[in-house]
C-alpha positions in Angstrom: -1.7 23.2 -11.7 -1.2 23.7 -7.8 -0.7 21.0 -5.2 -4.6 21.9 -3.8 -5.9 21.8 -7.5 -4.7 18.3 -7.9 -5.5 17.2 -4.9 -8.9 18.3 -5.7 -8.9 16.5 -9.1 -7.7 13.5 -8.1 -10.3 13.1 -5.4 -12.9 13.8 -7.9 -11.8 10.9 -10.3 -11.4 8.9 -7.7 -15.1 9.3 -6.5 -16.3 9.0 -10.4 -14.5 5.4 -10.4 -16.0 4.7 -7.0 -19.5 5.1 -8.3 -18.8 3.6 -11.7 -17.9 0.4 -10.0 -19.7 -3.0 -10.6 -18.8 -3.9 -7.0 -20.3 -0.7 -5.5 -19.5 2.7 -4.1 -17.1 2.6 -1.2 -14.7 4.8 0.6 -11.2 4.7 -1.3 -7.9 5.3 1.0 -5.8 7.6 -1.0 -2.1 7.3 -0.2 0.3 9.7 -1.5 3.5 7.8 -2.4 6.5 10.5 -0.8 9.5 9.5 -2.2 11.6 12.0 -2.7 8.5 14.4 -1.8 9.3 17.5 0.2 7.7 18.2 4.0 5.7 21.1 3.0 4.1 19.2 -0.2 3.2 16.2 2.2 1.8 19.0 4.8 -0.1 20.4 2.6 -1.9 17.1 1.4 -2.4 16.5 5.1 -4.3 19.1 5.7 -6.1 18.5 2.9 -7.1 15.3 4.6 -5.0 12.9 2.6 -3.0 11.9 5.9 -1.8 8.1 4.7 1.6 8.6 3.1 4.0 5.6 1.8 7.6 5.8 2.0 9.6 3.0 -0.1 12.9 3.9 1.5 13.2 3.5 5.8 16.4 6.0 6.2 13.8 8.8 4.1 10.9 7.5 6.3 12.9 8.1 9.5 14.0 11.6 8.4 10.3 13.1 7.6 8.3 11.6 10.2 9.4 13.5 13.3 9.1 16.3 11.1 5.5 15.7 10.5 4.7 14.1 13.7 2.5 17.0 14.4 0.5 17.0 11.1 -1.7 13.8 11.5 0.1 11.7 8.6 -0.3 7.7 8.7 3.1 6.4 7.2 2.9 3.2 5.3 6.5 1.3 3.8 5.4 0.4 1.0 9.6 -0.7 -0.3 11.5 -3.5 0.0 12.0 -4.1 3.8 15.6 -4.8 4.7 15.6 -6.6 7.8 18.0 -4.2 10.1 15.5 -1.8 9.9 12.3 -2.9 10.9 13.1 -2.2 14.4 13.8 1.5 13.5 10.5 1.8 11.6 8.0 0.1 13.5 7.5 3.2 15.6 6.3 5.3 13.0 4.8 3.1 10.7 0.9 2.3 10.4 1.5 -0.6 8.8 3.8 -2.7 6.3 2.2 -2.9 2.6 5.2 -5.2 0.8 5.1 -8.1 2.8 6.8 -10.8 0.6 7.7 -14.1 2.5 6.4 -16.2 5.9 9.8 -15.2 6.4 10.1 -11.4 6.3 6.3 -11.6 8.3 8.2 -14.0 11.0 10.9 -11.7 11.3 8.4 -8.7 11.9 7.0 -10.7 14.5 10.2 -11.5 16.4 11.4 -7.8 16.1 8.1 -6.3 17.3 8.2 -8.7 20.6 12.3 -7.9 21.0 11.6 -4.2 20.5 8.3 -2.6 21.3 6.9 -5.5 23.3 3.7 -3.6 24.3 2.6 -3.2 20.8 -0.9 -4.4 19.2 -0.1 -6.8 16.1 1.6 -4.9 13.3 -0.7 -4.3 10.3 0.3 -5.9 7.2 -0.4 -6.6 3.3 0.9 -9.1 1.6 2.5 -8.4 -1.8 1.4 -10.5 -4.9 3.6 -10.6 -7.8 0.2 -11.3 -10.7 2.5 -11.0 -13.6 5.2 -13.6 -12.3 7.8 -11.1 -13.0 11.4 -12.0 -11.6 12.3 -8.0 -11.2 9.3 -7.7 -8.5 8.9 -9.4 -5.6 6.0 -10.7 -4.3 4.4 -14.3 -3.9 2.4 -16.1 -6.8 -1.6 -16.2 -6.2 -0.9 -20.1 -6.1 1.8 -20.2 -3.6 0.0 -17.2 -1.5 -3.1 -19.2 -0.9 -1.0 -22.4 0.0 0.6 -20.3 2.7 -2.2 -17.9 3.4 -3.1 -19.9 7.0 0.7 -19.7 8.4 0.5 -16.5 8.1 -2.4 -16.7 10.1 -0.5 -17.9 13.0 1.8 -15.5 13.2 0.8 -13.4 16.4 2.8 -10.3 16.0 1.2 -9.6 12.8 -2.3 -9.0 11.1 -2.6 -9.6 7.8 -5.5 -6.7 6.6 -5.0 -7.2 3.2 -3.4 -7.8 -0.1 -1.6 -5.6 -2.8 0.4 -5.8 -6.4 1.9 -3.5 -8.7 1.1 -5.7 -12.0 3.0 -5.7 -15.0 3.0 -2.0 -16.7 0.8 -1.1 -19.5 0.3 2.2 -20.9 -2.9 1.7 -21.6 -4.6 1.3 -18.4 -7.6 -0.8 -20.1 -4.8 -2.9 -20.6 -4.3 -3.4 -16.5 -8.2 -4.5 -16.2 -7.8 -8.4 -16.3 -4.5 -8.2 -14.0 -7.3 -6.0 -11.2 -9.8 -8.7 -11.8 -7.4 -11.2 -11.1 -6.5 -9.6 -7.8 -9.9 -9.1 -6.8 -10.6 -12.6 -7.1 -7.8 -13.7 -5.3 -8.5 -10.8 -2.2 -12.2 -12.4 -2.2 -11.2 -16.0 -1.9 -8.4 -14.7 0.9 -11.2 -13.3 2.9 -12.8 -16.6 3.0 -10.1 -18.4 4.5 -9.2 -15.4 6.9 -9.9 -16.2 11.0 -11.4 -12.8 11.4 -12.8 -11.4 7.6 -13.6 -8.0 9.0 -10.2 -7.3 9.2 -9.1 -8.4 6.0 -10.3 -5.1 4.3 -7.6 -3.6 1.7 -7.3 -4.2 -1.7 -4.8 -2.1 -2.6 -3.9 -2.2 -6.7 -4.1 1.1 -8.7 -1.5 3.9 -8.9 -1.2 7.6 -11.1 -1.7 5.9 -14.5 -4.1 3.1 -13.7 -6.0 4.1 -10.4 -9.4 5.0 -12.0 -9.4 1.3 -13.7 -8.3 -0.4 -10.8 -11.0 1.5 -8.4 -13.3 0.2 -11.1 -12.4 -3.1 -10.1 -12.7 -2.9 -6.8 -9.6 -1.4 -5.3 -10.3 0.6 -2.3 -6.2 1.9 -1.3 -5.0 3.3 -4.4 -0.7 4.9 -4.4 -0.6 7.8 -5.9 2.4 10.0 -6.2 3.3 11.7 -9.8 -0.5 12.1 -10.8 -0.7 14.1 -7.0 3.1 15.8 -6.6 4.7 15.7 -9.8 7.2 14.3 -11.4 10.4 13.4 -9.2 13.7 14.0 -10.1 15.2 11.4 -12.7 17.1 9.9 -10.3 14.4 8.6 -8.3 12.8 5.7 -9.3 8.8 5.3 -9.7 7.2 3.1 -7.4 3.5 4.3 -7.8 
C-alpha cells in the first residue's frame, strides 16, 4: 500500500472512531511520529494535510526541519528532553508533548526567557506514566494533580494538555480501562486549570491502539508504523 493510500485509511478509521465515540464527534489531530522517517515521506503527508510531526530525538529534529521549513509541518518532541538542547529546539518546535517534572517545565521556562526572550509561553503536555512503570517516565495521576497548580505558575509555559503511552497490550481492547483512566484524569485537570479553553489535548492512542483510544476520547493520536511503515530494527518504537 502507498504512503497516500494509508494516509487515506488511516484518516478514515480515525473519523469511524470519532463518530463511534460516547463522548462525541470531534476533530482528531493526527501526528505522524518521524523517527527515522525520510523528508520526502513526511512531505508527502504534509501535503496531504497531516502537517503535525513528532520527533523523539532533538539532533534528528534539527536536521529535517530546515529541510521542511517550506512545507507547513508543526514539529512536536515528543522524546525525552535532555536539558542542553532545549535552547536549540525551541525554534522549531510547536510545542513539547513529554513534559515529566516541575523541574524540566522550570528549566523550559528559564531557557525560553535566556534565549528567545520575545517568545509567547511554550506549549506543553505533561506526561503521565498510568501504568507506574519504572522504564517510562512520566508523573503518577496522584502526584500530577498534587503539582498540577505549580505548574500553573510557571510563566514561560502553558500547559494545553496531558499525554501517556500506557503499558502495551496486544489487544487494544486491552488498553480501554488505561484511556478511561486518562480521560478522567484530563477532565478533572481541566477543572483546576486557570484558563480551561486552553487545556484542550488529550493525547493517548498510537498505530495499534488509536481507534480504541479515540473511542475514549483522545483527540491527538501518534501515529508512525500504521502511516510509514515499519522502521529499521534499530530504531526503537515510540508510537
Amino acid at each position: 500500500m502507498s504512503l497516500l493510500d494509508k494516509i487515506k485509511e488511516i484518516k478514515m478509521r480515525v473519523n469511524a472512531a470519532a463518530k463511534r465515540s460516547p463522548y462525541g464527534n470531534r476533530e482528531v489531530t493526527i501526528m505522524g511520529a518521524s523517527k527515522a522517517q525520510s523528508i520526502n515521506a513526511i512531505r508527502t503527508a504534509a501535503e496531504e494535510g497531516l502537517i503535525d510531526m513528532g520527533e523523539n530525538y532533538a539532533q534528528e529534529l534539527l536536521a529535517k526541519a530546515p529541510i521542511c521549513a517550506d512545507a507547513g509541518v508543526r514539529w512536536h518532541f515528543i522524546g525525552q528532553l535532555q536539558s542542553n538542547k532545549i535552547k536549540h529546539i525551541l525554534p522549531h518546535i510547536s510545542s513539547i508533548d513529554t513534559v515529566d517534572s516541575l523541574e524540566l517545565a522550570k528549566k523550559i521556562d528559564r531557557v525560553r526567557e535566556q534565549e528567545v526572550r520575545n517568545r509567547s509561553p511554550i506549549p506543553i503536555l505533561l506526561q503521565v506514566n498510568l501504568g507506574n512503570e519504572r522504564q517510562k517516565a512520566g508523573l503518577s495521576p496522584s502526584v500530577l494533580e498534587s503539582l498540577f497548580s505549580e505548574f500553573m505558575q510557571i510563566e514561560g509555559v502553558k500547559v494545553v494538555g496531558v499525554m501517556s503511552i500506557p503499558p502495551y497490550h496486544k489487544d487494544p481492547e486491552k488498553m480501554r480501562p488505561y484511556f478511561k483512566s486518562l480521560r478522567e484524569l484530563f477532565l478533572s485537570l481541566k477543572e483546576k486549570h486557570r484558563e480551561p479553553s486552553l487545556f484542550r489535548y488529550l493525547s493517548m492512542g498510537m498505530s495499534n491502539d488509536f481507534e480504541v483510544a479515540i473511542e475514549e476520547g483522545s483527540n491527538l493520536v501518534r501515529i508512525g508504523e500504521a502511516l510509514f511503515g515499519a522502521r529499521p530494527k534499530a530504531v526503537e518504537s515510540n508510537e
